[in-house]
TORMARTOR-423754 format. One record per residue: residue in one letter; x, y, z of N, C-alpha, C in turn. Coordinates in pm, whole numbers, plus 50000, padded with zeros to 5 digits. Layout:
% TORMARTOR-423754
AXYZXYZXYZ;...
This chain:
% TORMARTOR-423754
X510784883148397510984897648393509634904748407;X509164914048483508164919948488508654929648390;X506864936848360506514946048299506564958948314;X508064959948342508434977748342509904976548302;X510494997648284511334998348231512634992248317;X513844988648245514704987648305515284995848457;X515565005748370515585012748525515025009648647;X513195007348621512645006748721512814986748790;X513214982148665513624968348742514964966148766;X515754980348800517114975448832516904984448972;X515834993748988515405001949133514454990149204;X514064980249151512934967949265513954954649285;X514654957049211516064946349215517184948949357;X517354962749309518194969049501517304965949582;X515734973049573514634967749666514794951849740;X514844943349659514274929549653515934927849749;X516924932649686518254931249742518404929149942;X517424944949947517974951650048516724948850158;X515604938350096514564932950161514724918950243;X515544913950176516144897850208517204902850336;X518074912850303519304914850398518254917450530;X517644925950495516654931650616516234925150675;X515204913450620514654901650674515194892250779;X516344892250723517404880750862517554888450964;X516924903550972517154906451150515944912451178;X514614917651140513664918051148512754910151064;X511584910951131510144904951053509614913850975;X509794910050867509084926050752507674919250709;X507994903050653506474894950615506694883650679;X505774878450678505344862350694506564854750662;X507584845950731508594839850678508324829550562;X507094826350564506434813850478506644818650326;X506474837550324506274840850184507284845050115;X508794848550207510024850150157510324849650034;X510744834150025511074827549890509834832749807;X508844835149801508264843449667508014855149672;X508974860749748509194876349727508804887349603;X509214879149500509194885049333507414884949286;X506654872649361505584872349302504584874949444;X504864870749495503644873749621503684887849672;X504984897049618504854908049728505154915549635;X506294916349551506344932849485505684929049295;X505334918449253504444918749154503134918649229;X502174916749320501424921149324501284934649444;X502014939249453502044952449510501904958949352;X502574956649233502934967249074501164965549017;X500434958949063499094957549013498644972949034;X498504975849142498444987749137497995002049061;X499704997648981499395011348876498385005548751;X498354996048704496814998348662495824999848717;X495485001648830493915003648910493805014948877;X494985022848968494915039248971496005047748876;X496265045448791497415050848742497485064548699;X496815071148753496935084948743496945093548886;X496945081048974497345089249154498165093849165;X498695102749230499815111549278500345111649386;X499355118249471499525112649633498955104149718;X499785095149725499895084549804499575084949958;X498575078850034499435077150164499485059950201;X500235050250195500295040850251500495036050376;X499395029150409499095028050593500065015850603;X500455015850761500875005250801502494995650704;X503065003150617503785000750527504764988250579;X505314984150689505844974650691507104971150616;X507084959850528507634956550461508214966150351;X507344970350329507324984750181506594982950083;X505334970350122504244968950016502754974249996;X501974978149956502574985949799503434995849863;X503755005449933504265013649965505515020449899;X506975015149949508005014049830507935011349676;X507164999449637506824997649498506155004449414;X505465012249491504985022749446505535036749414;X506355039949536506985051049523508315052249412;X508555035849372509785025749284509085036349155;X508075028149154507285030549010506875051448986;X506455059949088506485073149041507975080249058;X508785073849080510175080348996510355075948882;X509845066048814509635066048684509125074748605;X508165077048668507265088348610507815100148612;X508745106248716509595120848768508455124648788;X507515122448878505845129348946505195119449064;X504925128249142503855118949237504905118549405;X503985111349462504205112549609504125103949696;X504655093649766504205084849886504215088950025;X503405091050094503385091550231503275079350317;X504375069750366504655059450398504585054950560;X503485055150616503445051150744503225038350832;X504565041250933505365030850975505355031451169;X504555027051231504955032851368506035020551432;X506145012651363507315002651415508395008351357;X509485012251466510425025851434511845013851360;X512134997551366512974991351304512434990851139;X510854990551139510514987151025510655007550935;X510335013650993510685026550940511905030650849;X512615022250953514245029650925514745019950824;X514285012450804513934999950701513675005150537;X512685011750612511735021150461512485032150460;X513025040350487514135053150470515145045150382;X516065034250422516705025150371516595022950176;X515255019650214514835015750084514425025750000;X513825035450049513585043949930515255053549926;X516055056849989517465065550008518205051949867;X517735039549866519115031249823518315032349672;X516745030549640516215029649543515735043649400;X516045050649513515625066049453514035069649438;X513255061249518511835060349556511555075649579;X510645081149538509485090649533508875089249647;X509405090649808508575090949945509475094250049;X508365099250133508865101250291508355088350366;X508995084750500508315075950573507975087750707;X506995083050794506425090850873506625078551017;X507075077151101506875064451224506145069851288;X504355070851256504015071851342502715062551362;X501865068951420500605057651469499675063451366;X498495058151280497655054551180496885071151244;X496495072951328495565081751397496065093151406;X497305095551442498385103251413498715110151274;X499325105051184499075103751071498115114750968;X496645107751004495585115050952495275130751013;X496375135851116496765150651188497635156251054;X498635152151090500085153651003499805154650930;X498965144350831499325144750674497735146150595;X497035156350611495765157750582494925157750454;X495575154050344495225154750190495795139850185;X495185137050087495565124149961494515124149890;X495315115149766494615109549644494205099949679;X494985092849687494725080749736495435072549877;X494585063249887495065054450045495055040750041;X496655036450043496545017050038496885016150157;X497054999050157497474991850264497124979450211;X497944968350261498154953850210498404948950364;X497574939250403498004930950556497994934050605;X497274945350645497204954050756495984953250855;X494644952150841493584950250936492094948250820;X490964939250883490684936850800489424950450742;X488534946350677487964961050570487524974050672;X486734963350759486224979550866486904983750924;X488304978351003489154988551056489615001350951;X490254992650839490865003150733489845014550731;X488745011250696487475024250660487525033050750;X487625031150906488165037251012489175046550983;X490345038650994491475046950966491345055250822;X490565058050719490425063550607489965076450652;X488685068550726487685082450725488305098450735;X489195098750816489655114450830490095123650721;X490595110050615491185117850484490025115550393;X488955108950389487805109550294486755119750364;X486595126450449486115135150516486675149450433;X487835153250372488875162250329488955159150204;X488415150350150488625147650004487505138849932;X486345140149887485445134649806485745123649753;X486945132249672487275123149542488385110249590;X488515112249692489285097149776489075085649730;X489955078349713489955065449652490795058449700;X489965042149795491155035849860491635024249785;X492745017049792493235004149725493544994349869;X492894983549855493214974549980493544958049904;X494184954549959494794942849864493664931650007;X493244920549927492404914450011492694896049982;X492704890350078492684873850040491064872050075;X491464853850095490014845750023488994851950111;X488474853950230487304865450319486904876550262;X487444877550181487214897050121485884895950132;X484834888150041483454892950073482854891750199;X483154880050296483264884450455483014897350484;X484684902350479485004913550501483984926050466;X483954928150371483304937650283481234937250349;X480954924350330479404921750419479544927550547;X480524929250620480534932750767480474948950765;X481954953450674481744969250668480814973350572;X479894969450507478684977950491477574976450590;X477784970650703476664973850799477094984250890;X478354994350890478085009850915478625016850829;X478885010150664479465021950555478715020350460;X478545034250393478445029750238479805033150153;X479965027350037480915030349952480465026549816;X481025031949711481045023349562482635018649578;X482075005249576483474991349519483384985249390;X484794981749370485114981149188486134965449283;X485704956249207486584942949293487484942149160;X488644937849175489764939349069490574925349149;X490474915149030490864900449050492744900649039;X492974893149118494354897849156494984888549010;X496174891748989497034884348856498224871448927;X498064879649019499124870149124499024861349202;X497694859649242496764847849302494964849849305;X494594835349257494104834049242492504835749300;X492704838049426491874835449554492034847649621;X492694859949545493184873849635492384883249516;X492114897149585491494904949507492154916849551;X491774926149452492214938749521491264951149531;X490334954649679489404963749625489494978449634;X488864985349515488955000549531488285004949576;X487735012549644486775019149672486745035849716;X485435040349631485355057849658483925058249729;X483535073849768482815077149827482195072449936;X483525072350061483015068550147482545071650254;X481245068050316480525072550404480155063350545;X480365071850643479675066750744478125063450786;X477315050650806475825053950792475475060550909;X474175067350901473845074151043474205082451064;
C-alpha cells in the first residue's frame, strides 16, 4: 500500500486500471517495465511531492504515459488546489491522458502539442517535470522559455545511472543550482531539481 489517502489510492488504482487496458493497443512505456507498473512508474512518479510539495503549477513535458504527469495531477485533487499542464504531441497518447485524468478526477488539462509550442500557449509555471523524455541538455532547452518568465522556476527531471554524464555535459552551456535527490524506488536512479537557470554567454 503506498503512502497516501485512500481516496487518492482508489484515484491511482482506476489510473493503474485504465493504463494496462491502454497499453495492449498503444506504447505508453517500455514493455519490459509493465509488470512493475506500481513501483517503477507511479511510486516513483509520487516521490515528487516531497521534493516540491508546495508547487501548484505544473507543466509536464512530453507526458506520455502520464508520468509524473497524471500522478501528480492524482495527488493535487487531494489537495482541492494546484494545476497540471500536461503535454502530449502524440495525439493516441493525449487522448489517453484526457482518459485518465476525466476517469480519475485529476487536477489537469492535456495540451497535444509540440514542446516549443507549448512554451507560446502556456507561458507561466512553478514548476517543470518530465521523466524519459530527452537527456539533461535538451530538457534545459525546452525549459528555458518558461525560466526566462519566471526566476523562481524549478525543474524536476527523474534521471537513471548517466545522470552525472548528463548533468557534466549541460553545464558546459548552463549554469544552474542542483539539489540530487536519491530515488526510493531504485537504486541507481535519481531525481534532479534544479533552479536558476541560465544560459552561459
Amino acid at each position: 500500500m503506498l503512502d497516501v489517502s485512500r481516496e487518492t489510492q482508489e484515484r491511482l488504482q482506476r489510473f493503474a486500471e485504465l493504463f494496462m487496458k491502454w497499453s495492449a493497443k498503444i506504447n505508453l512505456v517500455a514493455p519490459s517495465t509493465i509488470d512493475t507498473l506500481w513501483t517503477r512508474h507511479i511510486a516513483d512518479s509520487l516521490q515528487l511531492r516531497n521534493i516540491v510539495p508546495d508547487a501548484r503549477h505544473w507543466i509536464d513535458l512530453g507526458s506520455g504515459g502520464g508520468f509524473p504527469g497524471i500522478v501528480t495531477a492524482i495527488l493535487l485533487a487531494e489537495q482541492g488546489q494546484g494545476w497540471v499542464d500536461l503535454v502530449e504531441s502524440n495525439h493516441k497518447k493525449a487522448s489517453f491522458l484526457r482518459m485518465a485524468l476525466l476517469e480519475t478526477g485529476g487536477r489537469g488539462t492535456v495540451h497535444p502539442l509540440r514542446i516549443e509550442d507549448a512554451a507560446i500557449k502556456l507561458p507561466v509555471a512553478d514548476i517543470i517535470s518530465a521523466r524519459a523524455l530527452a537527456e539533461l541538455d535538451l530538457l534545459l532547452v525546452y525549459a528555458e522559455p518558461w525560466s526566462l518568465k519566471n526566476p523562481e522556476l524549478r525543474l524536476v527531471f527523474h534521471k537513471g545511472r548517466d545522470y552525472q554524464e548528463e548533468i557534466d555535459k549541460a553545464r558546459g552551456r548552463w549554469t544552474f543550482d542542483l539539489v540530487l535527490h536519491q530515488s526510493a524506488v531504485e537504486a541507481d536512479s535519481v531525481i534532479l531539481e534544479i533552479a536558476s537557470l541560465k544560459r552561459k554567454g
